[in-house]
CHARMM internal coordinates of N, CA and C (Angstrom, degrees):
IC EDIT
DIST 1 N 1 CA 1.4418
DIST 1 CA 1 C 1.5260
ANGL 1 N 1 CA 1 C 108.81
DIST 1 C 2 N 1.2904
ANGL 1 CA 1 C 2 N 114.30
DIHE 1 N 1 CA 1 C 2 N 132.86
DIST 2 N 2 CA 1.3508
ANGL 1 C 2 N 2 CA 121.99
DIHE 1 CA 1 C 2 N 2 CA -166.47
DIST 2 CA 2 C 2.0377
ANGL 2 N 2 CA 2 C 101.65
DIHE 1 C 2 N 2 CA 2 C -68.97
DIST 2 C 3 N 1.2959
ANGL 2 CA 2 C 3 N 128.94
DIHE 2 N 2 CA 2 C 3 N 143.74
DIST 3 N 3 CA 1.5139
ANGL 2 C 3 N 3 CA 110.93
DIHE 2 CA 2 C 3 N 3 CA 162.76
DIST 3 CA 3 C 1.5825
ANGL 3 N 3 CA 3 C 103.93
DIHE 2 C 3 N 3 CA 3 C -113.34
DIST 3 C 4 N 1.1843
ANGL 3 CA 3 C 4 N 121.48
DIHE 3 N 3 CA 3 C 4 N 157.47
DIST 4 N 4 CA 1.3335
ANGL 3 C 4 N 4 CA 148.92
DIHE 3 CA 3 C 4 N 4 CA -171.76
DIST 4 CA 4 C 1.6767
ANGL 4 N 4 CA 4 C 103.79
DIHE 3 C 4 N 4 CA 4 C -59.02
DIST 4 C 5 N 1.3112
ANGL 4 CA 4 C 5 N 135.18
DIHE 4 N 4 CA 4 C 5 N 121.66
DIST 5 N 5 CA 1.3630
ANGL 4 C 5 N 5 CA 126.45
DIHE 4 CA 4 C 5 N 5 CA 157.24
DIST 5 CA 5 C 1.2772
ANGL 5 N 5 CA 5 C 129.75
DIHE 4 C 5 N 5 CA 5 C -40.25
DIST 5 C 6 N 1.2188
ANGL 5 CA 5 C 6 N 94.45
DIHE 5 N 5 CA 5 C 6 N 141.50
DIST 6 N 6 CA 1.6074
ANGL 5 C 6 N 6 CA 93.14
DIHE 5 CA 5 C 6 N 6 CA 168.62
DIST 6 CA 6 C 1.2712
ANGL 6 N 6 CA 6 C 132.45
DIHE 5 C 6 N 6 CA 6 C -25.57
DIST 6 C 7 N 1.2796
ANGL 6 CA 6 C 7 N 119.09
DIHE 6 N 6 CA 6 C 7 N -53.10
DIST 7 N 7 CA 1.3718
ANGL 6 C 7 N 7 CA 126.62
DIHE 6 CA 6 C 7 N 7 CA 173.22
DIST 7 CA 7 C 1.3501
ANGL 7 N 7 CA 7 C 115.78
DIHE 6 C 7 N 7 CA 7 C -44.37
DIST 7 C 8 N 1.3045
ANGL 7 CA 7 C 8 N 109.94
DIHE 7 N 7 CA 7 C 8 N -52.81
DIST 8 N 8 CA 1.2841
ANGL 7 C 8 N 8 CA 141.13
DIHE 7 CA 7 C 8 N 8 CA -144.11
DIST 8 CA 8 C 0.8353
ANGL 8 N 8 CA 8 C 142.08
DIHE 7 C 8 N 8 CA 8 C 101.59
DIST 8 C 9 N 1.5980
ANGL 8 CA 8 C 9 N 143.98
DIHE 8 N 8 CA 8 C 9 N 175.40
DIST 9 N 9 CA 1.5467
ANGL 8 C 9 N 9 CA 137.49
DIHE 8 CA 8 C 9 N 9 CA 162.76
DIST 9 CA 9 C 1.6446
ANGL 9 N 9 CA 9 C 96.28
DIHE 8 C 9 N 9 CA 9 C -178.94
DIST 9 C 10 N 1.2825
ANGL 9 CA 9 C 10 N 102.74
DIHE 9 N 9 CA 9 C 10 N -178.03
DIST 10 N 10 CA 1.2934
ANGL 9 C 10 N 10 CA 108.48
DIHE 9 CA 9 C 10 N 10 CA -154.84
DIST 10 CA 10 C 1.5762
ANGL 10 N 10 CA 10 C 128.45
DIHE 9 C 10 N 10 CA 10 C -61.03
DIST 10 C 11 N 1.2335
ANGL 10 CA 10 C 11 N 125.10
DIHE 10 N 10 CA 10 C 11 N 136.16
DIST 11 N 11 CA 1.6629
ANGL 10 C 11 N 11 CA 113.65
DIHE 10 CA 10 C 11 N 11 CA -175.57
DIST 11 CA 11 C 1.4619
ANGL 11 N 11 CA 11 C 101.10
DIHE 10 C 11 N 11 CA 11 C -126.82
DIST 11 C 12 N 1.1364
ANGL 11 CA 11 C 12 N 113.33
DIHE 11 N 11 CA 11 C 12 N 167.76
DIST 12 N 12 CA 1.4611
ANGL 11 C 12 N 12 CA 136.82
DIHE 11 CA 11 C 12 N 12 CA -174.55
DIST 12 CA 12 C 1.6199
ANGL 12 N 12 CA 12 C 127.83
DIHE 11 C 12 N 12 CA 12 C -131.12
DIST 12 C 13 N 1.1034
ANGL 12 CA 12 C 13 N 89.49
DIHE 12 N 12 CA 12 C 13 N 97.10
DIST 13 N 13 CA 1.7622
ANGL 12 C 13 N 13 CA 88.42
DIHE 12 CA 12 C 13 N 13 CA -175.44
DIST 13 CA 13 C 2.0593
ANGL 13 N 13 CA 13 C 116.35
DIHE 12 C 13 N 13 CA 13 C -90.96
DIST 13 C 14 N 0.7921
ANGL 13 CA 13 C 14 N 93.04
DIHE 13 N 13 CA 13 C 14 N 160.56
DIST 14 N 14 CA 1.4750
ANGL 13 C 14 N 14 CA 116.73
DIHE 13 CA 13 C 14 N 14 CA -176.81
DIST 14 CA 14 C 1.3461
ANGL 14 N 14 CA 14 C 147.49
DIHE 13 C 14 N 14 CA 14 C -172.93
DIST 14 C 15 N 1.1341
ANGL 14 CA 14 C 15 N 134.57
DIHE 14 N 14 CA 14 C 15 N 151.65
DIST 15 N 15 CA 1.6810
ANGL 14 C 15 N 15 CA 142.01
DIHE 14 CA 14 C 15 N 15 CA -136.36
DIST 15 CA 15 C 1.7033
ANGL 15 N 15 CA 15 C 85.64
DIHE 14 C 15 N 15 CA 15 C -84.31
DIST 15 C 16 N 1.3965
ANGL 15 CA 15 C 16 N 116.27
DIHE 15 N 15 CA 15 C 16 N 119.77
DIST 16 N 16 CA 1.3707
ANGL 15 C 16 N 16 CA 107.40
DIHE 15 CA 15 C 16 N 16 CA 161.13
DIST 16 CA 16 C 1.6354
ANGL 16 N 16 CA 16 C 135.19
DIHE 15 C 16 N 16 CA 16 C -78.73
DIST 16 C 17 N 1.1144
ANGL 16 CA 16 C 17 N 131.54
DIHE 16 N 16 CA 16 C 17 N 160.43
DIST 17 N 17 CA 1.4933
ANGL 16 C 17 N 17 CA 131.71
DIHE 16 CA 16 C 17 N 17 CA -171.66
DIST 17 CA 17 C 1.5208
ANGL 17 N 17 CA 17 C 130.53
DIHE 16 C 17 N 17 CA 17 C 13.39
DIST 17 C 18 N 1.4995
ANGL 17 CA 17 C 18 N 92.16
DIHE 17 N 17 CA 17 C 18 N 59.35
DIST 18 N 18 CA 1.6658
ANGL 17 C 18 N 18 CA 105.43
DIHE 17 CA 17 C 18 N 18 CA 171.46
DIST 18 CA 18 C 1.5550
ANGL 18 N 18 CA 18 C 102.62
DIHE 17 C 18 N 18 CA 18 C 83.81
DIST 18 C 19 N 1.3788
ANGL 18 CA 18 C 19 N 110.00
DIHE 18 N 18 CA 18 C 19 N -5.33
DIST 19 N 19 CA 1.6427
ANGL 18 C 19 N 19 CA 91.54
DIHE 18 CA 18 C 19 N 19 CA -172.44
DIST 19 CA 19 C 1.3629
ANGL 19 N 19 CA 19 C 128.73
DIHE 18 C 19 N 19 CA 19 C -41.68
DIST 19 C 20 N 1.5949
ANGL 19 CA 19 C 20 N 124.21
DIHE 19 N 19 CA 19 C 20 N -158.43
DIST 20 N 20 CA 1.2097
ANGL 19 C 20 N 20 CA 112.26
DIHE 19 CA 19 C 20 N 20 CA 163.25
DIST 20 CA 20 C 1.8380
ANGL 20 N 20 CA 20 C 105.95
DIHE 19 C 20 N 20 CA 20 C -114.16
DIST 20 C 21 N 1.2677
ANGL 20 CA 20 C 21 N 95.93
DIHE 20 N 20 CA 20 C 21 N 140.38
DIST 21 N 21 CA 1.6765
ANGL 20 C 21 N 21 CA 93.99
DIHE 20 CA 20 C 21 N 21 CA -154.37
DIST 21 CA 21 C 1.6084
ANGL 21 N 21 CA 21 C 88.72
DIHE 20 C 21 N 21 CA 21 C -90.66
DIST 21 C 22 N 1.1872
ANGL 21 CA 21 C 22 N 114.48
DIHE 21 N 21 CA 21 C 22 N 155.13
DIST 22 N 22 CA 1.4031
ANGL 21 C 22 N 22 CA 151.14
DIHE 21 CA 21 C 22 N 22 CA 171.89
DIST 22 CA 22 C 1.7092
ANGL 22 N 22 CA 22 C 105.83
DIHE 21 C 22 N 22 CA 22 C -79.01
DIST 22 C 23 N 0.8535
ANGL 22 CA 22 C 23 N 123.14
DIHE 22 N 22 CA 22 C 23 N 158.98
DIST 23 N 23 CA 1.6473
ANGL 22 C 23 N 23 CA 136.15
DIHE 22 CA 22 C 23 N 23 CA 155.47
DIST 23 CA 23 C 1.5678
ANGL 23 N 23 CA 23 C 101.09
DIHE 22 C 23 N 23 CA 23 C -51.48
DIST 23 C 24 N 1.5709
ANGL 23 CA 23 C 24 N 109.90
DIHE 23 N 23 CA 23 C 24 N 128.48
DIST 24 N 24 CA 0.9174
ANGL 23 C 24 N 24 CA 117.80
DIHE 23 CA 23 C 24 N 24 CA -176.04
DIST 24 CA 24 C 2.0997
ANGL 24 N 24 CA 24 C 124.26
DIHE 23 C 24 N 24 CA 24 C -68.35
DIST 24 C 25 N 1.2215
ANGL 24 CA 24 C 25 N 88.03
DIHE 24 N 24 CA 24 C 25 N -33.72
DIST 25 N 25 CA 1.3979
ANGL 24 C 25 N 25 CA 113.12
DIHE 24 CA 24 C 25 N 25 CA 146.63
DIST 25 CA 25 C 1.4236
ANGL 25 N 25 CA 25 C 113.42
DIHE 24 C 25 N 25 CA 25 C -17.31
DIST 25 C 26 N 1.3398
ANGL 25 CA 25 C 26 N 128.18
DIHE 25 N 25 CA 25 C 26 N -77.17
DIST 26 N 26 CA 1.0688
ANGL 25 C 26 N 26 CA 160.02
DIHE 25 CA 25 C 26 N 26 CA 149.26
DIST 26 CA 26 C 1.4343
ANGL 26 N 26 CA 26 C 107.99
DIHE 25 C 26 N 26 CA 26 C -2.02
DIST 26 C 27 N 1.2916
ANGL 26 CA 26 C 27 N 127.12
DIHE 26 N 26 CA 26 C 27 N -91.52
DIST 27 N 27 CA 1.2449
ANGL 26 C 27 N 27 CA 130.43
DIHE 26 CA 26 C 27 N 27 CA 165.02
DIST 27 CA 27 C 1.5046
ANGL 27 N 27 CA 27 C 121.83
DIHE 26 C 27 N 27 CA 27 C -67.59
DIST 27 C 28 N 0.8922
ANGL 27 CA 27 C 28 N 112.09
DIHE 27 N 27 CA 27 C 28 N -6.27
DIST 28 N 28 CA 2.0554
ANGL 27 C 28 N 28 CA 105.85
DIHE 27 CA 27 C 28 N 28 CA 155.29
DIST 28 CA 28 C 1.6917
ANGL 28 N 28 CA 28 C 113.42
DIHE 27 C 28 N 28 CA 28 C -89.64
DIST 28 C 29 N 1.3573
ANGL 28 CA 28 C 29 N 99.84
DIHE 28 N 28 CA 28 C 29 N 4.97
DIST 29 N 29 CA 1.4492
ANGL 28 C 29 N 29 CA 124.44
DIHE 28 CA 28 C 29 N 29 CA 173.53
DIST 29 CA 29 C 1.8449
ANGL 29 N 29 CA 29 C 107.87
DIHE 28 C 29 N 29 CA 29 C -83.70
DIST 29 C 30 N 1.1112
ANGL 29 CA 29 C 30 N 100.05
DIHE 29 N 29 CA 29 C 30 N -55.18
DIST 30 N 30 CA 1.0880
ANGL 29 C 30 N 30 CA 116.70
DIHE 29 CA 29 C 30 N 30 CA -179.34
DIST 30 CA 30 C 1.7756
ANGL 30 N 30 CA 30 C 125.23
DIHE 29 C 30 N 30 CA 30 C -58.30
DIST 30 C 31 N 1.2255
ANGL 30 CA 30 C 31 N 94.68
DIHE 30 N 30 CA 30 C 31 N -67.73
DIST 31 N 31 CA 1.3083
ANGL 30 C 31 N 31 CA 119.89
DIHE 30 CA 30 C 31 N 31 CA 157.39
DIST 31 CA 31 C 1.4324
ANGL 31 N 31 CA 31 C 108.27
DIHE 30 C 31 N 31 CA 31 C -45.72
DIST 31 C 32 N 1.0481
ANGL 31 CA 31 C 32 N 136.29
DIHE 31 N 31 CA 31 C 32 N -38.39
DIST 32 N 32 CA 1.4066
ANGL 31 C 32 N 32 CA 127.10
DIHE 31 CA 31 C 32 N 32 CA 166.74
DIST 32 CA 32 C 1.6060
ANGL 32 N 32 CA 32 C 120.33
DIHE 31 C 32 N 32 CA 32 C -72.24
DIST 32 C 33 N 0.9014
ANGL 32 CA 32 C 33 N 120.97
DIHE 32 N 32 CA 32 C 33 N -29.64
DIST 33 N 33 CA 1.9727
ANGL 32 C 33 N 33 CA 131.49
DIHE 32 CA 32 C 33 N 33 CA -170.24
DIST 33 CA 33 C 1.7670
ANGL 33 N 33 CA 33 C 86.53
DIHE 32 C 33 N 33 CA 33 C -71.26
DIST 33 C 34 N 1.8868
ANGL 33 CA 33 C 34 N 109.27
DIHE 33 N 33 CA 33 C 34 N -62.85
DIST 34 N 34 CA 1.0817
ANGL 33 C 34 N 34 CA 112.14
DIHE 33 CA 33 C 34 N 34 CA -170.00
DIST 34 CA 34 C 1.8274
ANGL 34 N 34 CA 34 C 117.84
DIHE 33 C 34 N 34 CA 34 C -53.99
DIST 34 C 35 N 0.9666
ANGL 34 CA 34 C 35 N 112.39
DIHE 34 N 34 CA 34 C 35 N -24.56
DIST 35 N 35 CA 1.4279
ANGL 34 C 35 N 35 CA 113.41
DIHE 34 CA 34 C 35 N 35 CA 172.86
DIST 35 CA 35 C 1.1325
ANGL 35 N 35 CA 35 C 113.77
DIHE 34 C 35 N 35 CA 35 C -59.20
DIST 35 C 36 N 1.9868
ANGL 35 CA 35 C 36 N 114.82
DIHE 35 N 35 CA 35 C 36 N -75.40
DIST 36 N 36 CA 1.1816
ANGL 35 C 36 N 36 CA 159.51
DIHE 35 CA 35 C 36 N 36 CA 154.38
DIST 36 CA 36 C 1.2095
ANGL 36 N 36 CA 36 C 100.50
DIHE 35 C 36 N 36 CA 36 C 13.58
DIST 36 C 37 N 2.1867
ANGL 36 CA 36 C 37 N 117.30
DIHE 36 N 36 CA 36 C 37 N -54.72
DIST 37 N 37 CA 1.7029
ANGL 36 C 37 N 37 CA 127.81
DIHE 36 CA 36 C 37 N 37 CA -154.59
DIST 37 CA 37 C 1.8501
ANGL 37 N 37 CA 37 C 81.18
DIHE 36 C 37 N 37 CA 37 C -91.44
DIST 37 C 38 N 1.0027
ANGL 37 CA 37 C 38 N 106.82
DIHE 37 N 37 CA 37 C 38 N -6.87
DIST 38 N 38 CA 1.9101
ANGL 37 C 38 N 38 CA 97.96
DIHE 37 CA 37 C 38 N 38 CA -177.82
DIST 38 CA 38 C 1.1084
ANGL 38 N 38 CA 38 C 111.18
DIHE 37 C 38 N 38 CA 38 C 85.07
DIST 38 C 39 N 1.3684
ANGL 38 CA 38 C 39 N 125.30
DIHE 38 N 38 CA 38 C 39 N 29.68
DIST 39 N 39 CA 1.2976
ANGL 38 C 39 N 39 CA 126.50
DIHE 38 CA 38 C 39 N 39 CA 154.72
DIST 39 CA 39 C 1.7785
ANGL 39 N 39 CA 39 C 134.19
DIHE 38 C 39 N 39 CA 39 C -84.16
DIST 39 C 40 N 1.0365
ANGL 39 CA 39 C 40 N 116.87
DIHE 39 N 39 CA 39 C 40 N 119.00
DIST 40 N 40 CA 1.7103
ANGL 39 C 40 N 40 CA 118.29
DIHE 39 CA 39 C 40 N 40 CA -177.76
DIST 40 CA 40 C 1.4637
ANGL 40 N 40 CA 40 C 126.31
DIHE 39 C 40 N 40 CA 40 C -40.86
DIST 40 C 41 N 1.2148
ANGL 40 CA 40 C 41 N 113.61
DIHE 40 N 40 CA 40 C 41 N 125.18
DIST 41 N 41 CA 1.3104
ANGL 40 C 41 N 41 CA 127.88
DIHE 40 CA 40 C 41 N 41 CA -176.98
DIST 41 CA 41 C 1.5540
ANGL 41 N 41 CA 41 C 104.53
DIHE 40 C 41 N 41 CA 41 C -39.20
DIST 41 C 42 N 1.4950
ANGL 41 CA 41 C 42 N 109.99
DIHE 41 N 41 CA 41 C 42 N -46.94
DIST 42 N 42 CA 1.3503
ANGL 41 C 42 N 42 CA 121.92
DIHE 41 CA 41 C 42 N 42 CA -166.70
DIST 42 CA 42 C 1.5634
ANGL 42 N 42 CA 42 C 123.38
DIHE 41 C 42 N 42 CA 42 C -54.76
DIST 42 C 43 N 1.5269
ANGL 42 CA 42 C 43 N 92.28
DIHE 42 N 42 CA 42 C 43 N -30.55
DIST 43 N 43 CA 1.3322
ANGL 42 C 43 N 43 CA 98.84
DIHE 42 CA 42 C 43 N 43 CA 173.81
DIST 43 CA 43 C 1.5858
ANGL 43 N 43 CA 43 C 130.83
DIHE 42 C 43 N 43 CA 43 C -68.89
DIST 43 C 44 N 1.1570
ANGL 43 CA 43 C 44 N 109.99
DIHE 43 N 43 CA 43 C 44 N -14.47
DIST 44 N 44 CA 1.8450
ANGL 43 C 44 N 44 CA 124.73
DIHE 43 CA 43 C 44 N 44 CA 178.76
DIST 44 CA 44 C 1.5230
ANGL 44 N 44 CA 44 C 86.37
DIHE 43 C 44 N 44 CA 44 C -81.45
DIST 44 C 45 N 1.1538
ANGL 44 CA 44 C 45 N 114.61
DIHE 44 N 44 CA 44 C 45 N -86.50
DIST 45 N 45 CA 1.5114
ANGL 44 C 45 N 45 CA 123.28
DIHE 44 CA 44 C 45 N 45 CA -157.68
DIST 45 CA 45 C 1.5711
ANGL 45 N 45 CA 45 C 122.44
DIHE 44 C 45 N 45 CA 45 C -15.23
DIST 45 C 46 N 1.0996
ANGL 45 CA 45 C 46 N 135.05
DIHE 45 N 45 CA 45 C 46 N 99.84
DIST 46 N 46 CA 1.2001
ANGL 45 C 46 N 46 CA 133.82
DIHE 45 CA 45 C 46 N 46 CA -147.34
DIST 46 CA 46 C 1.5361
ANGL 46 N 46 CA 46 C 132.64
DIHE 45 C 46 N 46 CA 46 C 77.23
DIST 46 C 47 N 1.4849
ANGL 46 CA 46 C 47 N 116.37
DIHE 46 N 46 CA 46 C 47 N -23.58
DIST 47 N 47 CA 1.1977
ANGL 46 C 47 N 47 CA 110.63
DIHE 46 CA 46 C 47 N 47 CA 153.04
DIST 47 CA 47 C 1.2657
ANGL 47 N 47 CA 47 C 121.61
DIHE 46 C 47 N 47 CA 47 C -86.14
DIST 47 C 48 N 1.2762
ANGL 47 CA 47 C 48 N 114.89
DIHE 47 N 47 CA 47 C 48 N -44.74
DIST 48 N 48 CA 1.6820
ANGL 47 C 48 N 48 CA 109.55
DIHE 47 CA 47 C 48 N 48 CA -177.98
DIST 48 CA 48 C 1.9613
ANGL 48 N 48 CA 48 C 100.10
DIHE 47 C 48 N 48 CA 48 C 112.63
DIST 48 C 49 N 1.3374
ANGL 48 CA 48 C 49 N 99.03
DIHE 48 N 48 CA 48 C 49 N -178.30
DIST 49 N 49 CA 0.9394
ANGL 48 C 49 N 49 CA 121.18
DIHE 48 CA 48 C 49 N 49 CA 168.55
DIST 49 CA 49 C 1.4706
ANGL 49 N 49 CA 49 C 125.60
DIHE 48 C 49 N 49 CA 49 C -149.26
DIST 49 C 50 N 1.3480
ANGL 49 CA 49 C 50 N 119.34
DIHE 49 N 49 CA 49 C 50 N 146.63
DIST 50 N 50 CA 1.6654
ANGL 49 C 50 N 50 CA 122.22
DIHE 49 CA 49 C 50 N 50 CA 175.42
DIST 50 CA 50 C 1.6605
ANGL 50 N 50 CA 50 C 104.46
DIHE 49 C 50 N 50 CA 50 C -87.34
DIST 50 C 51 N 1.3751
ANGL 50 CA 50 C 51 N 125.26
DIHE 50 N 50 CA 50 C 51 N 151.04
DIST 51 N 51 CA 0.8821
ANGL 50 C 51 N 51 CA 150.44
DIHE 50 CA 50 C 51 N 51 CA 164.72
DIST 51 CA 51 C 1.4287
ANGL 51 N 51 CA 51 C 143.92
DIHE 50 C 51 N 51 CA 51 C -114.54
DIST 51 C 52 N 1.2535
ANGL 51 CA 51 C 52 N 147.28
DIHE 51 N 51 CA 51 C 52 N 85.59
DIST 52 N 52 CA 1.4729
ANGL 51 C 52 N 52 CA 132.29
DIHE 51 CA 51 C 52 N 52 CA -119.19
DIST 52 CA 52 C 1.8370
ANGL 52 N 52 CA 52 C 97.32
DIHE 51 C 52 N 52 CA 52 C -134.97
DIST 52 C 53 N 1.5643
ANGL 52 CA 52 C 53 N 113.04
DIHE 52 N 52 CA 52 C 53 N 97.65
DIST 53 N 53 CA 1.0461
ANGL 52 C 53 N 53 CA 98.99
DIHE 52 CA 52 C 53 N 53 CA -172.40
DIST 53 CA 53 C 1.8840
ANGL 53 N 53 CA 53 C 102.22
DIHE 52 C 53 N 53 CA 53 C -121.19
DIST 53 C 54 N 1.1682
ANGL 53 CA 53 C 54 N 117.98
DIHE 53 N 53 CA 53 C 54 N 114.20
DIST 54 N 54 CA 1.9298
ANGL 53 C 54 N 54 CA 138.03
DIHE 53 CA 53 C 54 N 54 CA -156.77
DIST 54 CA 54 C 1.6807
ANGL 54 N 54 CA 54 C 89.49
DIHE 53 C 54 N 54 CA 54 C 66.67
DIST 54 C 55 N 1.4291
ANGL 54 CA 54 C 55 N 93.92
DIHE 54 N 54 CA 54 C 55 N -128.31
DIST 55 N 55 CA 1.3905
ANGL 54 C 55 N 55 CA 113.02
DIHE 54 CA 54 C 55 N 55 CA -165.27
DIST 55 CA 55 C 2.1286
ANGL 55 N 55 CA 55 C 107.95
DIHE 54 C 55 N 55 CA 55 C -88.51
DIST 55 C 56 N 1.6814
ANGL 55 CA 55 C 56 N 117.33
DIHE 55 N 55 CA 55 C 56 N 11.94
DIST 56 N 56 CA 0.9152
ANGL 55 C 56 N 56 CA 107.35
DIHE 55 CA 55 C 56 N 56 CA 175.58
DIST 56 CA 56 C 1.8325
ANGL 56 N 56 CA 56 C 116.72
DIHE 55 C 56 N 56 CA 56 C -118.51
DIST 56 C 57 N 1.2925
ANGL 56 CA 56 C 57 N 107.65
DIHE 56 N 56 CA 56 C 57 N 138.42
DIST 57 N 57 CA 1.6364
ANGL 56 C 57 N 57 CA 108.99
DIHE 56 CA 56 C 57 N 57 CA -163.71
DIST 57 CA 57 C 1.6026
ANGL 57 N 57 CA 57 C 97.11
DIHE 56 C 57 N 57 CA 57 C -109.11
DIST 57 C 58 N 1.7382
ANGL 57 CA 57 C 58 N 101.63
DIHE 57 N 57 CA 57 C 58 N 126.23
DIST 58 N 58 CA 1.7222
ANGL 57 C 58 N 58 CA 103.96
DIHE 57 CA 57 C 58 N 58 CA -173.21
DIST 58 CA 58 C 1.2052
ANGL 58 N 58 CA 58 C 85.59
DIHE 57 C 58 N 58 CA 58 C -121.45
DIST 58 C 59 N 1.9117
ANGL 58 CA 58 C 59 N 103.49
DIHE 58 N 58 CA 58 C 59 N 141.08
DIST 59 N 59 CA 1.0821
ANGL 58 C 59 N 59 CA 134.72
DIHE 58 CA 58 C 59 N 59 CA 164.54
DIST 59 CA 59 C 1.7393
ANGL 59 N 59 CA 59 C 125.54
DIHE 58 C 59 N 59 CA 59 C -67.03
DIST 59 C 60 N 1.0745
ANGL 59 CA 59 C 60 N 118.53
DIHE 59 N 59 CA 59 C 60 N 97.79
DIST 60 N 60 CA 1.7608
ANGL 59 C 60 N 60 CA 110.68
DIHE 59 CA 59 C 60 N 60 CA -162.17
DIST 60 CA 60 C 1.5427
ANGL 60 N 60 CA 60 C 112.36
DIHE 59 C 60 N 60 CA 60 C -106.63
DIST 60 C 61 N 1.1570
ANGL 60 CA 60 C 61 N 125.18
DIHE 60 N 60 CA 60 C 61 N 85.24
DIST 61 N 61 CA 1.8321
ANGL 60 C 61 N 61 CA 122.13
DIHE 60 CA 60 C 61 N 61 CA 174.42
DIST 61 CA 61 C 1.2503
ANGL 61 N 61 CA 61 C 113.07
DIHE 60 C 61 N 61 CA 61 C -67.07
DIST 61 C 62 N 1.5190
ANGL 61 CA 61 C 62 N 110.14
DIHE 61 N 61 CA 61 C 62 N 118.80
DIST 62 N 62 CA 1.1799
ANGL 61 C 62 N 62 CA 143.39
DIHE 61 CA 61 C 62 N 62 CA -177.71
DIST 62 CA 62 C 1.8199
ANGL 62 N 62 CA 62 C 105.86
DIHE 61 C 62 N 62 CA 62 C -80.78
DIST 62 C 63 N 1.4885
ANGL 62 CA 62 C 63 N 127.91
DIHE 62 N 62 CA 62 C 63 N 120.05
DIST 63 N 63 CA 1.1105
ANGL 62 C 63 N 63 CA 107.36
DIHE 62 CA 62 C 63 N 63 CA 177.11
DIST 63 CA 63 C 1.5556
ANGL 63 N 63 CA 63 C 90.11
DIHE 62 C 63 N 63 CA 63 C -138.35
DIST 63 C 64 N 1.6065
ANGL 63 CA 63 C 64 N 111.25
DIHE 63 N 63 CA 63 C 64 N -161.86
DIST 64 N 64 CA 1.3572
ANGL 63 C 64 N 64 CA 118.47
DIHE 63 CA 63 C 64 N 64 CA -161.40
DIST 64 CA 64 C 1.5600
ANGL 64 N 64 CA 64 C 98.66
DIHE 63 C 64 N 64 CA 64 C -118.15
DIST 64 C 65 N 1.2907
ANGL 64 CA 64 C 65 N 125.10
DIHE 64 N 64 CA 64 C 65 N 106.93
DIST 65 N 65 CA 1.4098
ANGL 64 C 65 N 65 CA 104.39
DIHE 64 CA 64 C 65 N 65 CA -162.27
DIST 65 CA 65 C 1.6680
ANGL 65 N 65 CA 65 C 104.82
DIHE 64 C 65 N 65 CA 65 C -86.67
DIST 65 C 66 N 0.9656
ANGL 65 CA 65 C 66 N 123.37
DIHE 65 N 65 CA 65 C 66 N 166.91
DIST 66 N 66 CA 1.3872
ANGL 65 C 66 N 66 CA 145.18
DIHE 65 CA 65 C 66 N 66 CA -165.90
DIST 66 CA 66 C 1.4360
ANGL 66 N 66 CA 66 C 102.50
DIHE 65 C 66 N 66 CA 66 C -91.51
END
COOR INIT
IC SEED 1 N 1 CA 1 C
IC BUILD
């Protein structure tokens, strides 16, 4: 799986394994805080990220978009 440059460039998030997806909103929410603390894009990409909105936790795959 390709990871994102340093710089950056474009990524793509999405609801993992059928979950039930959240407002997309939501996870460009996310993706922003995680930047924000100065952490590397690179590091989601292939791991993903959790998303926790009340009492429900969404699975979000982070990829490198093309």
């Amino acid at each position: 799986m390709r990871r994102p440059r340093p710089g950056g460039g474009p990524l793509r998030l999405s609801a993992e394994g059928g979950a039930e997806e959240a407002d997309p909103a939501v996870y460009a929410s996310a993706l922003h805080a995680w930047l924000a603390a100065g952490k590397s894009p690179g590091e989601l990409v292939g791991r993903g990220l959790t998303v926790r909105t009340g009492t429900v936790a969404h699975r979000v795959a982070v990829t490198a978009a093309d």
